[in-house]
N, C-alpha and C positions, 0 to 999 in steps of 0.2 A: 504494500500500500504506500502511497508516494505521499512524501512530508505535506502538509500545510503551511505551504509558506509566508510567515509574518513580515511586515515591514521592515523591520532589521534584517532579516535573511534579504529578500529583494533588496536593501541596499548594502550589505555584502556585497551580495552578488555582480551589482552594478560597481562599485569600487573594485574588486576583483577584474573585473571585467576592462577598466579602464586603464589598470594595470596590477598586474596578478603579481608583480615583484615587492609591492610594499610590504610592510612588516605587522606583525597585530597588531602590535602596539601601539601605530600609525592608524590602522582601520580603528581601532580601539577609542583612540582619541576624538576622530573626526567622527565617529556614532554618542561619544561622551559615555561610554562604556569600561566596565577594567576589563584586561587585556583574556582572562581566564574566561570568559562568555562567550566573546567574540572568538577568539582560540576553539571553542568546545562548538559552536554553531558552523565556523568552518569546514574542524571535523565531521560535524552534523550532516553536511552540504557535499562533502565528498562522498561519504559511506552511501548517501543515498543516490548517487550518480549525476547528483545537479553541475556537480563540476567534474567535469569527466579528464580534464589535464590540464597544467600549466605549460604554457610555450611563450618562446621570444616571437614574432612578427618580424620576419626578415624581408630586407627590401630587395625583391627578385632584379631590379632595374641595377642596384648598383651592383648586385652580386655577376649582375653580367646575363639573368633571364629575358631576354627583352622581349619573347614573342608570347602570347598568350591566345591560344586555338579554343576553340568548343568544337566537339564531336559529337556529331545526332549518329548512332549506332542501330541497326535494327540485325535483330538475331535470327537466323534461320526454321531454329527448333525453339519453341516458343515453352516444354519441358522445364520443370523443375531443375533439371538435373542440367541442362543446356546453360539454364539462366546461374543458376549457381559455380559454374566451371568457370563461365567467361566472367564473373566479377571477382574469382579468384583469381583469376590470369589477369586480370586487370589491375588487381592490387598488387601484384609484383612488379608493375610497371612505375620508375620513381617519376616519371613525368606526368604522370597523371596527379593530380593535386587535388581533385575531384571525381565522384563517380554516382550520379544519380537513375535510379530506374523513373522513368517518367512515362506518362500517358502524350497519347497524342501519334503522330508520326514516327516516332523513333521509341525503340526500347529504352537505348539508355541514352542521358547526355554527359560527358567526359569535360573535365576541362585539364588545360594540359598548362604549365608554362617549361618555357625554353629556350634554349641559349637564342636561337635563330630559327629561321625558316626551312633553312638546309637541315637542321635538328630533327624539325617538326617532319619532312620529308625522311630524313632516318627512320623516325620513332614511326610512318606510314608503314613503309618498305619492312622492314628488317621484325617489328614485333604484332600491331595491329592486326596488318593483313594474312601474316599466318596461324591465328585462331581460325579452327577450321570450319565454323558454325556461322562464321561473319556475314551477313544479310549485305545492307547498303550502309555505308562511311556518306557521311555529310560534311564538309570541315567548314566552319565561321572562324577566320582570321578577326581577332579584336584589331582595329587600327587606335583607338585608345582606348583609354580607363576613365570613365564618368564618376565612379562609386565605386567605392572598396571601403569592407566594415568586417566586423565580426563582434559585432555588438548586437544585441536582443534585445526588441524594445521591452525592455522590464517595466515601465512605467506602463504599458496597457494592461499589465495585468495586476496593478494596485486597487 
């Protein structure tokens, strides 16, 4: 059964979120809280899978990823067993950064980033197109980035 989230947990959550590096004691302060609550509600918030990991946000641009694709994918065998193969074989792929099963047109949509275009043409050729269940490849070349977030509006569910 999934916690009941109070107003201190939602702004946790949202401080957390806005950077997962501070200290409790910091979250602590800024709730006017001692630091043993806030400590024990963190805990709280892991155990039940509200916060599923802490990570840095690396900037793919300066790292030298400049190209950013989406892949509309449709699967041949439409099987349990089809669908599940190909999104293990997809998770062993590191350029994939994304992987949703979606309605509509396409089974899945993929999002990929990568060094370049000639990358994104590798990662076609050499691992894509040899799953052997592969339907039709769609590719959407980003030409830029409008929005980028990883942030959950917490406030609509106050």
């Amino acid at each position: 059964m999934p916690l009941k989230l109070d107003k201190i947990d939602l702004k946790i959550l949202k401080l957390l979120q806005d950077n997962s590096n501070r200290t409790t004691k910091s979250l602590a302060e800024e709730l006017n809280l001692s630091t043993t609550p806030v400590f024990e509600r963190i805990k709280k918030l892991e155990k039940a899978g509200y916060i599923k990991q802490y990570a840095a946000l690396l900037d793919a641009q300066r790292l030298g990823f400049k190209q950013t694709v989406f892949i509309g994918i449709t699967i041949q065998g439409h099987t349990r067993s089809y669908l599940e193969k190909f999104v293990n074989q997809i998770n062993s792929f590191p350029e994939v950064v994304e992987c949703h099963r979606v309605s509509g047109n396409f089974d899945y949509l993929l999002k990929l980033i990568v060094k370049d275009i000639e990358a994104y043409e590798n990662f076609i050729l050499t691992k894509l197109t040899l799953i052997p269940y592969l339907g039709s490849v769609q590719s959407l070349i980003s030409l830029s980035q409008g929005k980028q977030t990883h942030h959950l509006d917490l406030e609509s569910l106050e």
